[in-house]
N, C-alpha and C positions, 0 to 999 in steps of 0.2 A: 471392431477388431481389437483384440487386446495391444496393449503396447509392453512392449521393455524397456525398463529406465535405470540406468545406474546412474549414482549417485554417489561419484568417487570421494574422497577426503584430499585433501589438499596438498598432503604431504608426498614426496617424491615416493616414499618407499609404501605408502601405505597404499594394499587394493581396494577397487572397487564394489560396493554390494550393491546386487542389482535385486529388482521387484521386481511383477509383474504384473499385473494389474488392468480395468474395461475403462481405463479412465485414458482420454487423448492426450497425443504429444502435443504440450504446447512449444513454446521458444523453441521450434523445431531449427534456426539461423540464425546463431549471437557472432559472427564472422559478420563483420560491419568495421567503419570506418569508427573513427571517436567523436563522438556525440559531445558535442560543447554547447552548453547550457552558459549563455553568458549575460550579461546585464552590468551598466555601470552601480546596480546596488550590489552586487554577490557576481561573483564567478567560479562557476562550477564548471568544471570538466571530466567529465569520462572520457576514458581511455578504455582497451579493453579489457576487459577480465577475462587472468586468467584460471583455465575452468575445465574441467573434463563432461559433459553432456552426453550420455549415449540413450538413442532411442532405434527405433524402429521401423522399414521401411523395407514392410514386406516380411521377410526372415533376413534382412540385412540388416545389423549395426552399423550403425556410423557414428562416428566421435566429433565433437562442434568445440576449438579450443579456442579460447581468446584470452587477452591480458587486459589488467587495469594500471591504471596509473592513479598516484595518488591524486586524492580531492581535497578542497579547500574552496571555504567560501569568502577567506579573507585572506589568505594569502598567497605569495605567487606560486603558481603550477609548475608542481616539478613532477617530471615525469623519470621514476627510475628505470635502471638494468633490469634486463629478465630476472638475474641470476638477485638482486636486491628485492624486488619483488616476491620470489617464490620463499625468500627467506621472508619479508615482512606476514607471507601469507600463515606461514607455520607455526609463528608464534600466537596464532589463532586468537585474533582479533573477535570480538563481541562486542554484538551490538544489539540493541531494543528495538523489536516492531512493534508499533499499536496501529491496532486497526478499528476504528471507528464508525459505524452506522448514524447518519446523520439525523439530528432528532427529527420529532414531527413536524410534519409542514403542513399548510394551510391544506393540501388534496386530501392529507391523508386524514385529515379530521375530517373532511367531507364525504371521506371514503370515495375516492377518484380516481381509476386509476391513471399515475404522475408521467413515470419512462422520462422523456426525458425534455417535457416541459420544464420552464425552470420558474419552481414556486417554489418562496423564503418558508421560514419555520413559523410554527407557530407560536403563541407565549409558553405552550407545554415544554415544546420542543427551543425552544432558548434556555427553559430550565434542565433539562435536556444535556444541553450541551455542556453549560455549564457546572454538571453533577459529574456528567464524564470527565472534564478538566481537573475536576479534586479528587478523582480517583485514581490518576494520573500526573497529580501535581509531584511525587519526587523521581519520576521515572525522566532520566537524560532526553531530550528532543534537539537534535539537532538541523533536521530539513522537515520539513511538511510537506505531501502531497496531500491536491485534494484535484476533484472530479473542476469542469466547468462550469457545475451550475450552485446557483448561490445557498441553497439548503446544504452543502457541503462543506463551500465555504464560510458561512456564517458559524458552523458547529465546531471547525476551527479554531478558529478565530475566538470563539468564547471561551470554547475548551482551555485552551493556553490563558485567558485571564487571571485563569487559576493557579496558574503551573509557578512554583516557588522560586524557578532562575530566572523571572520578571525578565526575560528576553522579547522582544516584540516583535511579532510574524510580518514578513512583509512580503506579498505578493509580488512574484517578478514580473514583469512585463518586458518582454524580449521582441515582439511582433515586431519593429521597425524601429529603425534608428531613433526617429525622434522620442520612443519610448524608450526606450532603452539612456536617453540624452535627457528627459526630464527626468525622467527613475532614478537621477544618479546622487548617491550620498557622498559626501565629500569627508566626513569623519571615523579615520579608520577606527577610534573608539565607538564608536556609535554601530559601524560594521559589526563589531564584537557580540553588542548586546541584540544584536538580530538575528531575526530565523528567516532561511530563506521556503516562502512559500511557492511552490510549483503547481499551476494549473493542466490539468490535462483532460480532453476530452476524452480519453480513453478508457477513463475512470466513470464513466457516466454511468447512471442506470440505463439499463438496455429499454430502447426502443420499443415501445408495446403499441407502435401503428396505430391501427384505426380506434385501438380499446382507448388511448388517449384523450382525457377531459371525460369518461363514461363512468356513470355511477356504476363501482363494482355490484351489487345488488342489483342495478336495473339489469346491468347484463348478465347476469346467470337466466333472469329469469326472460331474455328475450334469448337466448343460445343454449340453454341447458346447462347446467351444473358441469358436469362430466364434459361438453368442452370449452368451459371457462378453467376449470381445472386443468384438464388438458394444454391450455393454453399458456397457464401461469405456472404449470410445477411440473413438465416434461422436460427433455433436457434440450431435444432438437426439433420441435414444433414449433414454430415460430406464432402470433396471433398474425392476424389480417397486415402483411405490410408490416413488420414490423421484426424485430431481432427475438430469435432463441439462446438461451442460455449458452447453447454453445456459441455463437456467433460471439455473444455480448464477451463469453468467454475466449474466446481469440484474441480479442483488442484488449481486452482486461489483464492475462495474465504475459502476454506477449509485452506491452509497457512494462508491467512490473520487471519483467526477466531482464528486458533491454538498459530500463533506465533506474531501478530502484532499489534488486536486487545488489548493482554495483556497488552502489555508497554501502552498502551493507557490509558487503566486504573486504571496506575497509574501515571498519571501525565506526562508521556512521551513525547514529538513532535517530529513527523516520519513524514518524506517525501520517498515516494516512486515514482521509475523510471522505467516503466516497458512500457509495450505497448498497442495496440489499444483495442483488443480483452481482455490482461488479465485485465485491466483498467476496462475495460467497464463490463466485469464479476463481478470484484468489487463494481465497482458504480449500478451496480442493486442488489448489497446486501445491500449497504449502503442508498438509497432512495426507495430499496421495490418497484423496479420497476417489469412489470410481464414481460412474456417473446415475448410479442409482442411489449411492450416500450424498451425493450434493444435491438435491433435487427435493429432500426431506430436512435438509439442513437451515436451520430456523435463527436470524441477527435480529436481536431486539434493538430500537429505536439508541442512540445515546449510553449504548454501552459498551466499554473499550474490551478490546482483548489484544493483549500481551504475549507475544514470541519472543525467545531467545534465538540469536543466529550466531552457531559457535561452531568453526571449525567443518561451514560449510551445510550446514544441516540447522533447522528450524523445530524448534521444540516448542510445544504451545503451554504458558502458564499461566491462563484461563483470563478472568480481569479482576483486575486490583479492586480491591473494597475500597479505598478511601485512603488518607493522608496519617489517620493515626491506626492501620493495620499492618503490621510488620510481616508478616510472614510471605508475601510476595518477592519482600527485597531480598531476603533470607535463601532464595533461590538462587543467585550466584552474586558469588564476593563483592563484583564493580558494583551493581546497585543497589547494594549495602554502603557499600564507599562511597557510593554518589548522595546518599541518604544522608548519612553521617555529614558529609561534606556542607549540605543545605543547611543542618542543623546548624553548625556552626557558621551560618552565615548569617544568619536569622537571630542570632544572640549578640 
């Protein structure tokens, strides 16, 4: 069923434009309590964002409005007025997404298929990683997501090696007091020069059941071509026991909307590390693709791709070539200014 989706602008006076389009409602529910992400390394809090959402349900609109409160990973949370907010919102804050495909790992040179086994990269895919980090090294990062499992993780992690504000990603670990009580830095300068990394299992690649640990080759040729394909590039067939695009796409873009999208809007730069399927579920949230454009839509290994989010709305600016190719930063002012700025740190 087709859906309606407007996608208001921020501003009090400005309306709404709506699309229409075969692709689902995700973040069908951002009315929620505030999401507090805490840890004695970093504390993060969301509040809600506030936000206009109309989808579909049925021939009925409905509108999903929430607030946000400022974020901060080092210093104390302050939560403003509606009325300071909708003015903070106006002056239309920008911010950097990168979204990242984790390099090669050990399945995929064996041609396996992975889902959501957790196997590290391989030496390809370390280099990989780190070829995405210098493509990516003067672009602002200020949080990291990645998926739960450590191919993810580790393409992170190297990536930022590279990255020229030599800030150092640290994994939060929130699960229970005593982590949260070893976790804990004691140097608000040292706070400074860190990134706070967030693991979620929601970012995973989707599930592919029983095809898991199976030579993709052996299994065409024990199932047939036509439903091995069927299995891997339809949008809501799932394989044996295991998650369809759309599924993988529920938990995929639903995080994003709840927990990612927020820091966005205010001023945040998030890079995220995740995989083919939860990737590509996002990026048909983020360019309103339907569900016959995501299904041909093709993420090579270790290479970044960069959104602008200004004013409410995500413009895609493809991925950066590298640290001495200017014409990405050229795209708007701040990461021009942020460029310039490195420069002059680095001399």
């Amino acid at each position: 069923m087709d859906a309606a989706v407007c996608n208001p602008s921020l501003g009090p006076s400005s309306s709404s434009s709506c699309y229409v389009s075969s692709r689902p409602s995700f973040c069908p529910d951002l009315r929620r309590s505030s999401v507090r992400l805490s840890s004695e390394v970093f504390k993060v809090k969301i509040g809600r964002l506030e936000r206009s959402l109309c989808r579909s349900s049925g021939n009925k609109l409905s509108a999903v409005i929430a607030s946000a409160s400022q974020t901060s990973v080092s210093d104390p949370i302050s939560t403003p007025s509606r009325n300071d907010l909708s003015d903070s919102l106006k002056k239309s804050n920008e911010a950097s997404l990168i979204l990242i495909r984790h390099g090669e790992s050990l399945w995929n040179e064996k041609n396996l298929f992975t889902g959501s086994v957790d196997v590290p990269l391989t030496k390809k895919g370390v280099e990989e990683a780190i070829q995405a980090g210098k493509r990516i090294s003067n672009i602002p990062v200020d949080m990291i997501y990645t998926s739960s499992l450590i191919r993810a993780q580790m393409t992170a992690m190297l990536a930022m090696t590279e990255h020229r504000q030599q800030k150092v990603p640290i994994i939060l670990h929130d699960e229970n007091e005593r982590a949260r009580t070893w976790g804990r830095i004691f140097s608000e300068e040292t706070k400074k020069q860190s990134i706070p990394v967030v693991t979620a299992w929601q970012l995973n690649e989707r599930m592919y059941g029983e095809l898991q640990g199976l030579n993709k080759q052996e299994t065409v040729e024990r199932y047939g071509k036509e439903q091995v394909h069927e299995w891997r590039r339809s949008y809501d067939i799932p394989p044996p026991n295991g998650e369809s695009l759309a599924m993988c796409a529920q938990r995929a873009v639903t995080y994003f909307c709840d927990e990612i999208e927020p820091q966005l809007f205010i001023g945040k730069n998030v890079m995220i590390a995740a995989h083919g399927n939860s990737l590509r579920s996002i990026i048909m949230y983020l360019d309103k693709l339907t569900t016959q454009e995501v299904i041909s839509l093709e993420l090579s290994t270790g290479v970044p791709l960069l959104y602008i989010f200004k004013e409410g709305r995500f413009v895609r600016r493809g991925s950066p070539v590298g640290p001495t190719e200017a014409g990405v930063y050229a795209y708007t002012g701040k990461l021009a200014q942020y460029r310039q700025k490195l420069d002059e740190m680095s001399h």
